[in-house]
PATI-160173 format. One record per residue (C-alpha): residue number from 1; x, y, z; residue in one letter. Coordinates in steps of 0.25 Angstrom, whole numbers, plus 5000, padded with zeros to 4 digits. Layout:
// residues N
<site><i>NUM</i><u>X</u><v>Y</v><w>Z</w><aa>A</aa></site>
...
***
This chain:
// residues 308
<site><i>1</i><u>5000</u><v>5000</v><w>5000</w><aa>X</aa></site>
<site><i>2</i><u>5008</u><v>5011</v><w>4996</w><aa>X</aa></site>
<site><i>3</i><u>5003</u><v>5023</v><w>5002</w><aa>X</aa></site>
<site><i>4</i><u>5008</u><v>5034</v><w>5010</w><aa>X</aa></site>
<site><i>5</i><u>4998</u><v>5037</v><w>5022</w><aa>X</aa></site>
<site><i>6</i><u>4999</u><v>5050</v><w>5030</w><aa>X</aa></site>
<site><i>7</i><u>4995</u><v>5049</v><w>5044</w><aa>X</aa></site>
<site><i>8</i><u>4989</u><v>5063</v><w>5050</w><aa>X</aa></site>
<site><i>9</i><u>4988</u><v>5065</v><w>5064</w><aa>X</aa></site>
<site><i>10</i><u>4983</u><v>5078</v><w>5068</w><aa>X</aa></site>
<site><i>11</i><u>4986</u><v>5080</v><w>5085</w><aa>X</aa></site>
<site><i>12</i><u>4986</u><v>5091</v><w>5095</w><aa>X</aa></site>
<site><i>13</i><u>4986</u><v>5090</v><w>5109</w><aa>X</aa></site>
<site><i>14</i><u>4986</u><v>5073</v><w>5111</w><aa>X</aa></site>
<site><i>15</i><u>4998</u><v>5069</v><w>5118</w><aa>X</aa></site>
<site><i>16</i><u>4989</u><v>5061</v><w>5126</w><aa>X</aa></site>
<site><i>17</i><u>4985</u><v>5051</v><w>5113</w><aa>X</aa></site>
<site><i>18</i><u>4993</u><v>5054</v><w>5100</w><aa>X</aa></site>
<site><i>19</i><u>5002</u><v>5044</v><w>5106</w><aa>X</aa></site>
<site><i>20</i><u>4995</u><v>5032</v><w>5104</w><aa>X</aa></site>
<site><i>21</i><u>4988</u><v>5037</v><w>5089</w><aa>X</aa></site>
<site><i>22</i><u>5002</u><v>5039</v><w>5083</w><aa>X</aa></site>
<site><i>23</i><u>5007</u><v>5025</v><w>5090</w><aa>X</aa></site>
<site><i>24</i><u>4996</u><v>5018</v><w>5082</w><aa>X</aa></site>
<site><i>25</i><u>4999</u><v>5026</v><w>5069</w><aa>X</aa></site>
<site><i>26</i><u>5014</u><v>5019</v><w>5072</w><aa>X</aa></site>
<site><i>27</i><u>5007</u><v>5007</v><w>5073</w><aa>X</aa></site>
<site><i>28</i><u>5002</u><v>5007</v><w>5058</w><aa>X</aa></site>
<site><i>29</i><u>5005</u><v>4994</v><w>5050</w><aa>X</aa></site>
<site><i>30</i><u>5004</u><v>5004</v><w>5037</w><aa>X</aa></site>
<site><i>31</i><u>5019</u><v>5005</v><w>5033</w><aa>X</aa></site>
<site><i>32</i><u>5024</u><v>5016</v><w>5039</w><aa>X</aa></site>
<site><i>33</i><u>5031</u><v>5020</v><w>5027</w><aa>X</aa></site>
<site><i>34</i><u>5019</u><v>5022</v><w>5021</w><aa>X</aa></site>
<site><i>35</i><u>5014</u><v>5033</v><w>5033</w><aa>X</aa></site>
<site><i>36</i><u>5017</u><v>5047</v><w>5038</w><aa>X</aa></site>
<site><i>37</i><u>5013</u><v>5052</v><w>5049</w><aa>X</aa></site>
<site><i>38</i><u>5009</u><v>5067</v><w>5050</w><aa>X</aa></site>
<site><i>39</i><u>5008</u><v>5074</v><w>5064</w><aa>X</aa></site>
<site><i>40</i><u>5002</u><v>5089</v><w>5066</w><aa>X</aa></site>
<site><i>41</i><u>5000</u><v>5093</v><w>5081</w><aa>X</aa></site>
<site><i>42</i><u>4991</u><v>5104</v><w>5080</w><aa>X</aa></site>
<site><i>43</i><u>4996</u><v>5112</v><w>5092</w><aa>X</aa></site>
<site><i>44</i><u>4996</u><v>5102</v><w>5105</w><aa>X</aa></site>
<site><i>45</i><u>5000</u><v>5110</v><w>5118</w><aa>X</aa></site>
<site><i>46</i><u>5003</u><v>5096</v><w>5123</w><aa>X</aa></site>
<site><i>47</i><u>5014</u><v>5085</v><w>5121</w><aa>X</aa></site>
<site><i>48</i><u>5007</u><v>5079</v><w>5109</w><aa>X</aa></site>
<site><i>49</i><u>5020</u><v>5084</v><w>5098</w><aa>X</aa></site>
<site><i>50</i><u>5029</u><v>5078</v><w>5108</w><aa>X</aa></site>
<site><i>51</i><u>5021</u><v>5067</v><w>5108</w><aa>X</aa></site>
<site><i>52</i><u>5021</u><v>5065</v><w>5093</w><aa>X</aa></site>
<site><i>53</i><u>5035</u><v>5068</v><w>5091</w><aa>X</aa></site>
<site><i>54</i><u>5039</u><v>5055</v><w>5101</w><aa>X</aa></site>
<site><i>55</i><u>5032</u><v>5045</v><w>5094</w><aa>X</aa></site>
<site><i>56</i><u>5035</u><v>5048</v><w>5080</w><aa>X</aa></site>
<site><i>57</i><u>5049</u><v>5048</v><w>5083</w><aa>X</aa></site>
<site><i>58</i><u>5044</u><v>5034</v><w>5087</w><aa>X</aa></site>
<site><i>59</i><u>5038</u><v>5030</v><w>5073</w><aa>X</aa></site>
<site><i>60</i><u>5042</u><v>5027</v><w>5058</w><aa>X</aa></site>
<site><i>61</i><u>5031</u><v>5034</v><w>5051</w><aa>X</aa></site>
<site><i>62</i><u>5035</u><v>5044</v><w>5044</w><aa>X</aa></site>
<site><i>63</i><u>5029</u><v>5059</v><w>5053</w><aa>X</aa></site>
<site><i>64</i><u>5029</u><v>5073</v><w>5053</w><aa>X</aa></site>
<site><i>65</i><u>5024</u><v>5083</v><w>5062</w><aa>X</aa></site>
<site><i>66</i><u>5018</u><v>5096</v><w>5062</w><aa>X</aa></site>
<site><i>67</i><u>5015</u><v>5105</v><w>5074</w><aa>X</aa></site>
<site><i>68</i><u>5008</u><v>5119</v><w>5074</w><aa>X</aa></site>
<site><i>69</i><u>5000</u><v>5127</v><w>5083</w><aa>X</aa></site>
<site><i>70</i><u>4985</u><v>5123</v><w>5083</w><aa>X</aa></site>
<site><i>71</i><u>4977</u><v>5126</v><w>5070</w><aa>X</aa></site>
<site><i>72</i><u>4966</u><v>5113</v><w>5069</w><aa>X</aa></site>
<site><i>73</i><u>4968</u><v>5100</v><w>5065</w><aa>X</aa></site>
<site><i>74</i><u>4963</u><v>5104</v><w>5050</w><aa>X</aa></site>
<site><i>75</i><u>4976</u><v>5111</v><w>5050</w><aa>X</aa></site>
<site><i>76</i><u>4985</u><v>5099</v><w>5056</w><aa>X</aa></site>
<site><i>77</i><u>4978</u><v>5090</v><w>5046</w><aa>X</aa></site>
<site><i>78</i><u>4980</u><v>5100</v><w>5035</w><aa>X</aa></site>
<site><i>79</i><u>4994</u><v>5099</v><w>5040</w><aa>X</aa></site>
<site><i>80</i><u>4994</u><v>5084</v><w>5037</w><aa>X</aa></site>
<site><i>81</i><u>4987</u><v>5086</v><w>5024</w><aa>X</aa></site>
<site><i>82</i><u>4999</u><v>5094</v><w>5019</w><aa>X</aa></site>
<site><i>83</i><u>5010</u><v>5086</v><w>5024</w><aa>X</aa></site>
<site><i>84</i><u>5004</u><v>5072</v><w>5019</w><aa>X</aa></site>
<site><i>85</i><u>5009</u><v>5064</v><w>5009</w><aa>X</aa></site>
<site><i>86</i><u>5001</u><v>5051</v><w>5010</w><aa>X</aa></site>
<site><i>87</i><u>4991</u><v>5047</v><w>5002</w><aa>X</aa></site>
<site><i>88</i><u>4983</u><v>5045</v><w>5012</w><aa>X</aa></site>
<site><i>89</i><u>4980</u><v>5052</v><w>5027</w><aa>X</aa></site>
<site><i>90</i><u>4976</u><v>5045</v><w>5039</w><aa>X</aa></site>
<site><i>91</i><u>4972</u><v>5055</v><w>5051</w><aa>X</aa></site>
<site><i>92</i><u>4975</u><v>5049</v><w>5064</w><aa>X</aa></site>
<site><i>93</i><u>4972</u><v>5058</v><w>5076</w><aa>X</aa></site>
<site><i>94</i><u>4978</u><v>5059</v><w>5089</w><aa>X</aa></site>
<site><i>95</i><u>4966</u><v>5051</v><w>5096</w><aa>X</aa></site>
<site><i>96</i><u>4967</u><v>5039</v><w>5087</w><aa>X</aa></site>
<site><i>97</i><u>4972</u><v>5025</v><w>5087</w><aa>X</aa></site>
<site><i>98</i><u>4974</u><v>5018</v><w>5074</w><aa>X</aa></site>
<site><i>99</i><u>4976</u><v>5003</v><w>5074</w><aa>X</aa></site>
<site><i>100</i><u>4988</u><v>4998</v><w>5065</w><aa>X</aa></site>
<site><i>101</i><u>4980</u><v>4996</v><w>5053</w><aa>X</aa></site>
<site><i>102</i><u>4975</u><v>5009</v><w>5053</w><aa>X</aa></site>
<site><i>103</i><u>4981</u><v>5016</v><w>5042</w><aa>X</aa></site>
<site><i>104</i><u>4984</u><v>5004</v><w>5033</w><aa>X</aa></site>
<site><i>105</i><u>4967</u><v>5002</v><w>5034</w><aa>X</aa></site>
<site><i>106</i><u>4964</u><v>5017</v><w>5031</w><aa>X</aa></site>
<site><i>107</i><u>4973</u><v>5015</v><w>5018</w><aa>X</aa></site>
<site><i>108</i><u>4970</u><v>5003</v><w>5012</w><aa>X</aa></site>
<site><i>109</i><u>4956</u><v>5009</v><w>5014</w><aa>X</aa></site>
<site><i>110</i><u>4958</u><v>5021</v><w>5005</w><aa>X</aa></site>
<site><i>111</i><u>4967</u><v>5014</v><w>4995</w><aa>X</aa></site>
<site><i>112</i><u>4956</u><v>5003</v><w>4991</w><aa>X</aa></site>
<site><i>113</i><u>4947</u><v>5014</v><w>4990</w><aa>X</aa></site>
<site><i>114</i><u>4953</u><v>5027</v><w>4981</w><aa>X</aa></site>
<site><i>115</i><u>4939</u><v>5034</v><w>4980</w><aa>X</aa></site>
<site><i>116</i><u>4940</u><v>5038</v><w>4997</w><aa>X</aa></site>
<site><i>117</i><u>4946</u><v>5049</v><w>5003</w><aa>X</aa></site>
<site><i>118</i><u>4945</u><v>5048</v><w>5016</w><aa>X</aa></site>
<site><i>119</i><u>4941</u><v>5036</v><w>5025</w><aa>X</aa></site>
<site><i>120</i><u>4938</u><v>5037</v><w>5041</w><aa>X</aa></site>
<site><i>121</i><u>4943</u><v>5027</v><w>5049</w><aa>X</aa></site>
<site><i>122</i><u>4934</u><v>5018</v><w>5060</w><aa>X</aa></site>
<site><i>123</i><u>4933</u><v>5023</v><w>5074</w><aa>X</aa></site>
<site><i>124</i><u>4936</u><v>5011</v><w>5086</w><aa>X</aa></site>
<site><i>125</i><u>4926</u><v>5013</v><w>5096</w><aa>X</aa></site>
<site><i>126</i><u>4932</u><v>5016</v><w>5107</w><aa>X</aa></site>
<site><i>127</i><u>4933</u><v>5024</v><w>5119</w><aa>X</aa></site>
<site><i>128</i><u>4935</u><v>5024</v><w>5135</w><aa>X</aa></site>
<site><i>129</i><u>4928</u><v>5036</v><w>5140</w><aa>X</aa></site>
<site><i>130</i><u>4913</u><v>5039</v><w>5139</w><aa>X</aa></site>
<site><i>131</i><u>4917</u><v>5051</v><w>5130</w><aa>X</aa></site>
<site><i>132</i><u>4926</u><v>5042</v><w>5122</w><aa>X</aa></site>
<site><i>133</i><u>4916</u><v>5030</v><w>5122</w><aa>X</aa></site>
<site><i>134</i><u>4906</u><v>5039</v><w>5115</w><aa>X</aa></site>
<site><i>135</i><u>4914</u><v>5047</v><w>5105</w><aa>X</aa></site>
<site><i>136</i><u>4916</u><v>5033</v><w>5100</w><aa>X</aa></site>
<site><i>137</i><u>4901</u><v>5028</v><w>5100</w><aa>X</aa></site>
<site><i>138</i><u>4900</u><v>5044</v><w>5093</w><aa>X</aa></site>
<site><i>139</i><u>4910</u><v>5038</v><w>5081</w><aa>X</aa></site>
<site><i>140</i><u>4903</u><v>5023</v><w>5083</w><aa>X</aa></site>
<site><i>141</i><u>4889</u><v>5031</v><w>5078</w><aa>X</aa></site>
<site><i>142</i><u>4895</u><v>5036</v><w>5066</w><aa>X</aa></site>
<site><i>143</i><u>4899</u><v>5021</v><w>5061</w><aa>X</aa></site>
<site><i>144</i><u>4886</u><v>5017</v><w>5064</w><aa>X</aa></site>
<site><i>145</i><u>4880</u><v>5028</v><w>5053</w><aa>X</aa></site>
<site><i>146</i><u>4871</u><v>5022</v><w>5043</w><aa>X</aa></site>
<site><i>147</i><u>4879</u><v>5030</v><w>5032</w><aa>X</aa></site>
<site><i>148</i><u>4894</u><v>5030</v><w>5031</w><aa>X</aa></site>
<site><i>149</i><u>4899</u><v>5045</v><w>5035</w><aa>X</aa></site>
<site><i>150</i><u>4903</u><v>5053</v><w>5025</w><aa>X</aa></site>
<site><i>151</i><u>4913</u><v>5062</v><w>5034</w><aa>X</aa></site>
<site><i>152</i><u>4926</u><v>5056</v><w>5043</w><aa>X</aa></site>
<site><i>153</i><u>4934</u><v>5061</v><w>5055</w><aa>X</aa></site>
<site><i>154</i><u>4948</u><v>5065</v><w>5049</w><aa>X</aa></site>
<site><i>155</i><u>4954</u><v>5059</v><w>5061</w><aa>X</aa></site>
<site><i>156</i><u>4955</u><v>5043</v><w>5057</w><aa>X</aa></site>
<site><i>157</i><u>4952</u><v>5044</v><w>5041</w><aa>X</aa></site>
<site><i>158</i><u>4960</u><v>5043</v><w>5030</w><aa>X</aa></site>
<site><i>159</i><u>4962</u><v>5052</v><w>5019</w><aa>X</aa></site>
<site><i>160</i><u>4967</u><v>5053</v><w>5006</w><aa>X</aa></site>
<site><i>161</i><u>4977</u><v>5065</v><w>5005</w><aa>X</aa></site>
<site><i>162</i><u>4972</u><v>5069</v><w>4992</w><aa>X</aa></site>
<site><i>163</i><u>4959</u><v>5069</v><w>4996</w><aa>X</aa></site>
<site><i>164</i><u>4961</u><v>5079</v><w>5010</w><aa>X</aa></site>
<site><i>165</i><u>4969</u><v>5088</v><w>4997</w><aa>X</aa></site>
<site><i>166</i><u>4957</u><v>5087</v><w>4988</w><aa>X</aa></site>
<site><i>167</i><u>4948</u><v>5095</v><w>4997</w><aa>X</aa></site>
<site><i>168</i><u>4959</u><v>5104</v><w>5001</w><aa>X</aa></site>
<site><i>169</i><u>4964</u><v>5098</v><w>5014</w><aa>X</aa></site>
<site><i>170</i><u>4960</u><v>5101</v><w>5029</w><aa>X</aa></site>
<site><i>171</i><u>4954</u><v>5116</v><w>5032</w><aa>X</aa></site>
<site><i>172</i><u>4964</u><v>5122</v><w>5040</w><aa>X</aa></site>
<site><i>173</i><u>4956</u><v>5133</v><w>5045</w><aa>X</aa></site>
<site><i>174</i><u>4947</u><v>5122</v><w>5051</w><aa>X</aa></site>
<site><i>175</i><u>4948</u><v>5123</v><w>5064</w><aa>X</aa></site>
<site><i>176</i><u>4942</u><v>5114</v><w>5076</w><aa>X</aa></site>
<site><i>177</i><u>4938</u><v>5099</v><w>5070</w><aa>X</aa></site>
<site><i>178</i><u>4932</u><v>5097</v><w>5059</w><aa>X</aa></site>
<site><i>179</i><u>4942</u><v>5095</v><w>5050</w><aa>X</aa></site>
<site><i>180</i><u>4939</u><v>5080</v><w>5046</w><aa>X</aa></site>
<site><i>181</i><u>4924</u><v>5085</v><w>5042</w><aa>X</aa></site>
<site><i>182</i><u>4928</u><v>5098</v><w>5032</w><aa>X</aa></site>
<site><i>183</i><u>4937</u><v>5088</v><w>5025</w><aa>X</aa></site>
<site><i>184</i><u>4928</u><v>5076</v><w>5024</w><aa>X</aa></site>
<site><i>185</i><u>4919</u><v>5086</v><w>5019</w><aa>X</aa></site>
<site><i>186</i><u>4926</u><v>5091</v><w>5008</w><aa>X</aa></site>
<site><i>187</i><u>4929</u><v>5076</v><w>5004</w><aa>X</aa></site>
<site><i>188</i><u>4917</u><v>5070</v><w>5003</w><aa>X</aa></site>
<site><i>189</i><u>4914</u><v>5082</v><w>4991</w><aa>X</aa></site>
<site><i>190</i><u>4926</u><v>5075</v><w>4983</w><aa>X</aa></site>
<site><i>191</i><u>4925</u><v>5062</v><w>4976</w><aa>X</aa></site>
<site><i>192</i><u>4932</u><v>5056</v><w>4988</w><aa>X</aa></site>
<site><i>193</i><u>4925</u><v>5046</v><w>4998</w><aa>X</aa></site>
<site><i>194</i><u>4926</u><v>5046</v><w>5013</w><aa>X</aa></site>
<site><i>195</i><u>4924</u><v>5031</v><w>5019</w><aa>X</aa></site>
<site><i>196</i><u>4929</u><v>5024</v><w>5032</w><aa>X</aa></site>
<site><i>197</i><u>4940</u><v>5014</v><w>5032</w><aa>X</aa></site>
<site><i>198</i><u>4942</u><v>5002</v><w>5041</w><aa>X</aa></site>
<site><i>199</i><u>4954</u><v>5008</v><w>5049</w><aa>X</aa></site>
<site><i>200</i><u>4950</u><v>5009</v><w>5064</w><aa>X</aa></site>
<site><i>201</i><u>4954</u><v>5019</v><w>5073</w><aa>X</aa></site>
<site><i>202</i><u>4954</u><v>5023</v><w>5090</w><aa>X</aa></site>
<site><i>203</i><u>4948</u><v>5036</v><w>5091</w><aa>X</aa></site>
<site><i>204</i><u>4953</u><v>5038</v><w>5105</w><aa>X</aa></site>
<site><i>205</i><u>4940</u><v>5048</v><w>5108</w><aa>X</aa></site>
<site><i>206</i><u>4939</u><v>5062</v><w>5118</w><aa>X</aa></site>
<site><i>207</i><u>4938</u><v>5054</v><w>5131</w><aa>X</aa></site>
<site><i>208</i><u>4933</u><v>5065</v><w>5141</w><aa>X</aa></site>
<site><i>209</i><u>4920</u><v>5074</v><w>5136</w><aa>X</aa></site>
<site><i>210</i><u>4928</u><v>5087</v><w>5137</w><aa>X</aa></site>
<site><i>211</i><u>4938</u><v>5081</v><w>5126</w><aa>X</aa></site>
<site><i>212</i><u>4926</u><v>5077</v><w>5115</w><aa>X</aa></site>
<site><i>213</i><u>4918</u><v>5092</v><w>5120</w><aa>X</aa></site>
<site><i>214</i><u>4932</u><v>5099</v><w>5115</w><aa>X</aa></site>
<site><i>215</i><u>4932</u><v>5090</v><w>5103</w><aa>X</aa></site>
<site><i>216</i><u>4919</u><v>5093</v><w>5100</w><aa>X</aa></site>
<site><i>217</i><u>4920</u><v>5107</v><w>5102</w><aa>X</aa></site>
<site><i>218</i><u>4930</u><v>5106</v><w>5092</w><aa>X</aa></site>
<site><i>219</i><u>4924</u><v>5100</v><w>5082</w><aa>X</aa></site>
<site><i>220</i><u>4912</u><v>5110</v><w>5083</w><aa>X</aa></site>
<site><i>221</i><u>4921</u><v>5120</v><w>5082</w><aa>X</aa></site>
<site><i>222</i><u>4927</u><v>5116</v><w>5068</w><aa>X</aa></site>
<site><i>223</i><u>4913</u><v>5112</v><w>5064</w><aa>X</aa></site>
<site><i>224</i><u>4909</u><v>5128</v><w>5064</w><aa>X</aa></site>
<site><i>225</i><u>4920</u><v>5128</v><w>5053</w><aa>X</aa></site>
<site><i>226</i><u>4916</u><v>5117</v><w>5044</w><aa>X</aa></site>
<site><i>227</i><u>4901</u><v>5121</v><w>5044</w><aa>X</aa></site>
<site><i>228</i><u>4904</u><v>5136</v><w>5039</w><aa>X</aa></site>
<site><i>229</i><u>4915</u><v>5128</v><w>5028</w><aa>X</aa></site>
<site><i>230</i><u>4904</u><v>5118</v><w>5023</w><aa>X</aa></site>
<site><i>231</i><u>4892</u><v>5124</v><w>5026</w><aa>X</aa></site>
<site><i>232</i><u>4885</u><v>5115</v><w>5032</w><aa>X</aa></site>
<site><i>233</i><u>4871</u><v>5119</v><w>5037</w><aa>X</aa></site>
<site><i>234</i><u>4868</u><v>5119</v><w>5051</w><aa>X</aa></site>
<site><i>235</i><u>4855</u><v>5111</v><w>5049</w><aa>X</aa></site>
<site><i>236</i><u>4865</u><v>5100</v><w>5041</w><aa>X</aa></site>
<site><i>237</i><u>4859</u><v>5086</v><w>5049</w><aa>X</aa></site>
<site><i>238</i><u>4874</u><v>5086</v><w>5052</w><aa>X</aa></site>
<site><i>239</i><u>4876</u><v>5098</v><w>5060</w><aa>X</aa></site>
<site><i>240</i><u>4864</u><v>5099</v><w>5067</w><aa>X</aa></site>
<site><i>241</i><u>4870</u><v>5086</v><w>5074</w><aa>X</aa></site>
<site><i>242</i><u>4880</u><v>5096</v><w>5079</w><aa>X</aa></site>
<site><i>243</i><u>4868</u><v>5101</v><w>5090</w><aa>X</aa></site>
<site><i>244</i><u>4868</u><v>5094</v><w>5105</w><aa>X</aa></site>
<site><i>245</i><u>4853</u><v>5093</v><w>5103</w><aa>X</aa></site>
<site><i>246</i><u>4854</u><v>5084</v><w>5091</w><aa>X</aa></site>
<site><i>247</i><u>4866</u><v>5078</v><w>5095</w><aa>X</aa></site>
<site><i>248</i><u>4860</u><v>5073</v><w>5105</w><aa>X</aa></site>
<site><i>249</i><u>4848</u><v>5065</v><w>5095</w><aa>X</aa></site>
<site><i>250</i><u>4860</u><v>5061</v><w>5086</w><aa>X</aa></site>
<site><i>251</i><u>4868</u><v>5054</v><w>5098</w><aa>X</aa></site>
<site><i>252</i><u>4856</u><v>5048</v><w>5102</w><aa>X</aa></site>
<site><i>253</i><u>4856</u><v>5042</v><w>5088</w><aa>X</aa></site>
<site><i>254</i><u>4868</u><v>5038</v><w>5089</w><aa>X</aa></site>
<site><i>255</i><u>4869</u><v>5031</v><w>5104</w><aa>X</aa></site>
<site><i>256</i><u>4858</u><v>5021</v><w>5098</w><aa>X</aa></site>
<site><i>257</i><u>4865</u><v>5018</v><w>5087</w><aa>X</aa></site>
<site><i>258</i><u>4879</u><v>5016</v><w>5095</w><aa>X</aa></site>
<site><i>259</i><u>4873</u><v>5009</v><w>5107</w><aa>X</aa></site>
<site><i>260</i><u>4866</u><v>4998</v><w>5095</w><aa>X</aa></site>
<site><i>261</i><u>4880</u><v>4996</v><w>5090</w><aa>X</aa></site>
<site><i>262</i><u>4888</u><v>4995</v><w>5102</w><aa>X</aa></site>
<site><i>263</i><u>4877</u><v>4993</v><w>5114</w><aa>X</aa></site>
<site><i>264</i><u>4885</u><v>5003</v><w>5124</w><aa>X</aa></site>
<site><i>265</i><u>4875</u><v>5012</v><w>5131</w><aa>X</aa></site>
<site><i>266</i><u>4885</u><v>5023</v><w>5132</w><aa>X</aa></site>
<site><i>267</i><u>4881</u><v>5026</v><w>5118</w><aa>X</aa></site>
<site><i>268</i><u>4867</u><v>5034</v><w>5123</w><aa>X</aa></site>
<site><i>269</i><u>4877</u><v>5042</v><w>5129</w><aa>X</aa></site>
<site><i>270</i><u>4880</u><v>5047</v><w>5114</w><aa>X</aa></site>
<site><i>271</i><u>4869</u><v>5059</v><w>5114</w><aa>X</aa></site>
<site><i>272</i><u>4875</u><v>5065</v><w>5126</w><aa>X</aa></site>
<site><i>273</i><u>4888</u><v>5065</v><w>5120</w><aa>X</aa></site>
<site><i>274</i><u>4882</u><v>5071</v><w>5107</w><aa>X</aa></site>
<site><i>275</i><u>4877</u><v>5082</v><w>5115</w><aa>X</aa></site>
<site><i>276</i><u>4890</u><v>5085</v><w>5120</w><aa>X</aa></site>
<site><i>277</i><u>4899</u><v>5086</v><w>5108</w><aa>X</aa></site>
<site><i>278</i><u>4888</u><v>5093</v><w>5100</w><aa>X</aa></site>
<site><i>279</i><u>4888</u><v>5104</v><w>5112</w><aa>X</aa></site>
<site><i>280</i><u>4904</u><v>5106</v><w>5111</w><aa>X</aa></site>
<site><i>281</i><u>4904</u><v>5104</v><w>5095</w><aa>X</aa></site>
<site><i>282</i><u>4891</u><v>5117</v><w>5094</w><aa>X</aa></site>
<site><i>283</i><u>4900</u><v>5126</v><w>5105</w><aa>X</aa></site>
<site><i>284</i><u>4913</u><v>5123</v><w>5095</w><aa>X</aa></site>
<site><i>285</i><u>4905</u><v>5125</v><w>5084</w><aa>X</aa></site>
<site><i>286</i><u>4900</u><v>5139</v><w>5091</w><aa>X</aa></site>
<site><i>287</i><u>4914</u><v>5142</v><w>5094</w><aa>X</aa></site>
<site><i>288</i><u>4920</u><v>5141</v><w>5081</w><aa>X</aa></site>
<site><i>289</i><u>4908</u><v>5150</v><w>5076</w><aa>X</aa></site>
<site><i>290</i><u>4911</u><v>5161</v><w>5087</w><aa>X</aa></site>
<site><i>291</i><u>4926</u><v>5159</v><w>5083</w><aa>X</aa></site>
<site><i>292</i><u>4922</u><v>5161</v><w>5068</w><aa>X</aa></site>
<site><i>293</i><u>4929</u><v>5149</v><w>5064</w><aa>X</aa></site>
<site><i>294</i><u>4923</u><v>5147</v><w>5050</w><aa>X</aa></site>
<site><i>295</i><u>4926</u><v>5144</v><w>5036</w><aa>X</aa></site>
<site><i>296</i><u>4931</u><v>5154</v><w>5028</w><aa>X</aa></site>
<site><i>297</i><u>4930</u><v>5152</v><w>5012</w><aa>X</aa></site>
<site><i>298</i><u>4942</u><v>5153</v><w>5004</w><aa>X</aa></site>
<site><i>299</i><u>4944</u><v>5154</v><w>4987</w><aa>X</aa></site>
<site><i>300</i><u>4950</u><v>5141</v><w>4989</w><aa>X</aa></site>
<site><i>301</i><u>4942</u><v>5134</v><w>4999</w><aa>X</aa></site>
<site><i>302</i><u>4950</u><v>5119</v><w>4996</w><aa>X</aa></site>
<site><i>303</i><u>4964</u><v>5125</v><w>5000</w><aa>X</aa></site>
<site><i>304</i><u>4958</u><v>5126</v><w>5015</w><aa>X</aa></site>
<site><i>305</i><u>4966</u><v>5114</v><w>5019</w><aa>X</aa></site>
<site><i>306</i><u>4981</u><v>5120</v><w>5014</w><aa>X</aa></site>
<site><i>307</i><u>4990</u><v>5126</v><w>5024</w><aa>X</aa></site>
<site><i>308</i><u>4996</u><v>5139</v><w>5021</w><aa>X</aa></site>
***
């Protein structure tokens, strides 16, 4: 299989886990030759650089590493973007564990099927907090969908470069999350294909429900940002899940569904939980508004990704 894949890992401030998710990528029974490994630290206060620094030095895949003062993780993956040369990119974040078959999984996927850009990989249901436990029924209810999504998390996928260049990249101006959706949306209006493989991951999920408020905060914040840039209209079925009271109908949706697939009663704790990241997501989502962090227009809207 003669392939170059980049490896992506976008990081700020996890000194506590990025140890174990570059020991897996380590661990990879794809030949290494055939791997780079690009690093971006996105301004972490902590000893995460140090951290990364000591364990390369450790490992034979090729690496570089880029550091800069926060500016979002569309930047830091731009970053990535730009300083690629595989064929293929595999984003692994700081809260993952991928098995050893991972990567090799993920490629042979996308070299059998040309016409598909990007595939999502499959989330192990795991957690061992309340928090954690439910985040991962959240991602279990996805899986169960009737439909196949037409959207992926970034985080876990794998892209073809020449697709992420086709639709001009990641938008640097992004900031908050939200990242993954503006691209995945720009895809899906090309001739390429999103699809799920059969590589699995651990998402090592927000433990405590302060960490997943300020994660959803976050993404609530960037979510003002990709509304004004595509338009969508508030009463979009989509967005009106955004609001607690709704949310609430949804994640009760959801808890039957999750409870008659795995018969855990914590699942009809899944409303609640709803509730809760929707209220942090519409008090982001207000923030960014008051801050006036919107989409501005250019001549050349498809260079939004290139760095200057």
């Amino acid at each position: 299989m003669n392939v170059l894949v980049t490896i992506g890992v976008c990081v700020k401030d996890a000194e506590k886990i990025i140890e174990e998710a570059l020991q897996s990528i380590a661990k990879q029974d794809f030949p290494q030759e055939l791997m780079e490994l690009i690093i971006v630290d996105d301004g972490s206060k902590d000893k995460t650089l140090s951290i990364v620094k000591n364990i390369i030095s450790k490992i034979d895949i090729e690496t570089k590493i880029f550091s800069h003062i926060w500016k979002g993780i569309a930047y830091s993956r731009q970053v990535i973007i730009e300083n690629a040369r595989g064929k293929y990119i595999v984003w692994i974040d700081a809260d993952y564990i991928i098995p050893t078959d991972f990567i090799f999984k993920h490629v042979d996927f996308m070299e059998k099927n040309p016409s598909i850009g990007v595939a999502c990989g499959r989330e192990i249901i795991k957690g061992d907090t309340l928090v954690a436990i439910l985040q991962s029924m959240t991602i279990l209810s996805r899986t169960l969908q009737d439909s196949p999504p037409t959207l992926t998390d970034t985080g876990g996928a794998i892209y073809r470069l020449n697709t992420i260049k086709e639709v001009g990249g990641f938008d640097i101006n992004l900031k908050g999350a939200g990242e993954d959706i503006d691209i995945n949306n720009r895809i899906r209006k090309t001739r390429w294909k999103i699809s799920t493989s059969t590589a699995e991951f651990i998402h090592r999920h927000r433990r405590t429900w302060k960490s997943l408020w300020d994660e959803c905060f976050w993404w609530g914040y960037g979510a003002h940002y990709i509304y004004h840039k595509h338009n969508y209209g508030f009463c979009q079925r989509a967005n009106l899940v955004e609001l607690p009271p709704i949310a609430m109908i949804f994640g009760l949706k959801y808890s039957f569904r999750v409870y008659k697939a795995i018969y855990q009663k914590k699942a009809f704790l899944l409303p609640v939980q709803w509730v809760f990241k929707q209220i942090a997501w519409c008090l982001g989502f207000f923030k960014s508004h008051i801050d006036h962090h919107e989409y501005i227009p250019t001549d050349d809207n498809s260079s939004d990704g290139f760095l200057k």
